[in-house]
N, C-alpha and C positions, 0 to 999 in steps of 0.2 A: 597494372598490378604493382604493387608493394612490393620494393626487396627485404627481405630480412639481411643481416648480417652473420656468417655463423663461421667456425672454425673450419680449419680443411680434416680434420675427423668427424666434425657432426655431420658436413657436407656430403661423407663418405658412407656414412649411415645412411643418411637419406637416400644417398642413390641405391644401396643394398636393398634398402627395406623396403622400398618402390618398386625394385626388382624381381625380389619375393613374393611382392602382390599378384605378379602377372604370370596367368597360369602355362601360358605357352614358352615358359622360360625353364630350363634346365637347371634342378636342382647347383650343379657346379658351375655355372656362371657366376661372375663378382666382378664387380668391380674393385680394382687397386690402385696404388697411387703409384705415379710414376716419378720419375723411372723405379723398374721395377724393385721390388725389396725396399723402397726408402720408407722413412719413417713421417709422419705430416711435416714434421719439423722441415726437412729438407727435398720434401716433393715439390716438383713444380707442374702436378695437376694429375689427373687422374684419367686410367684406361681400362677396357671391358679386358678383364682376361680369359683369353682363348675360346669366346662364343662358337657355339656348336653347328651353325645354321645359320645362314644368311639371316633368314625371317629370326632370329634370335636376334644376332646383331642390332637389326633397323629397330630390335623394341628398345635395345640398351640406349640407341642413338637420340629415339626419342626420350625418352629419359632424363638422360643425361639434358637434352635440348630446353626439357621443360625446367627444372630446377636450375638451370643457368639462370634463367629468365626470373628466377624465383627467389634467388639468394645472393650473396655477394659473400667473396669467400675471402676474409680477413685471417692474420699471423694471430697465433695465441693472445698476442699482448694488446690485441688493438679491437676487445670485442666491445660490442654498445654498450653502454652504461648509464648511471643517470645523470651525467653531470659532464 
């Protein structure tokens, strides 16, 4: 499979909005970027905050597992472009 290249905030959507799709997941699970409170700027990666449920958890895990495999997560200044 193809990586895309994408920012550590688009990356962070994506894991949200994949986790919104899955109905066995509790409205207040998120993921955030760690360590906790930082900004993308200064994150160095991201974690499930406080899943409800084991079987919650393993959905984030995979998740998160698949969009690893799916993207590549570059600093603001270093996205693809044409040239």
């Amino acid at each position: 499979m193809a990586t895309k290249k994408v920012t550590k905030k688009k990356y962070l959507r994506i894991l949200n909005k994949r986790l919104r799709a899955e109905p066995d997941v509790s409205s207040s699970a998120l993921f955030v970027f760690y360590p906790l409170g930082a900004k993308a700027k200064h994150a160095t990666g991201v974690v499930a905050c406080e899943p409800h449920s084991g079987p919650e958890f393993a959905i984030m895990a995979a998740i998160q597992r698949k969009a690893a495999t799916e993207f590549i997560v570059v600093n603001e200044g270093n996205k693809a472009g044409n040239g």
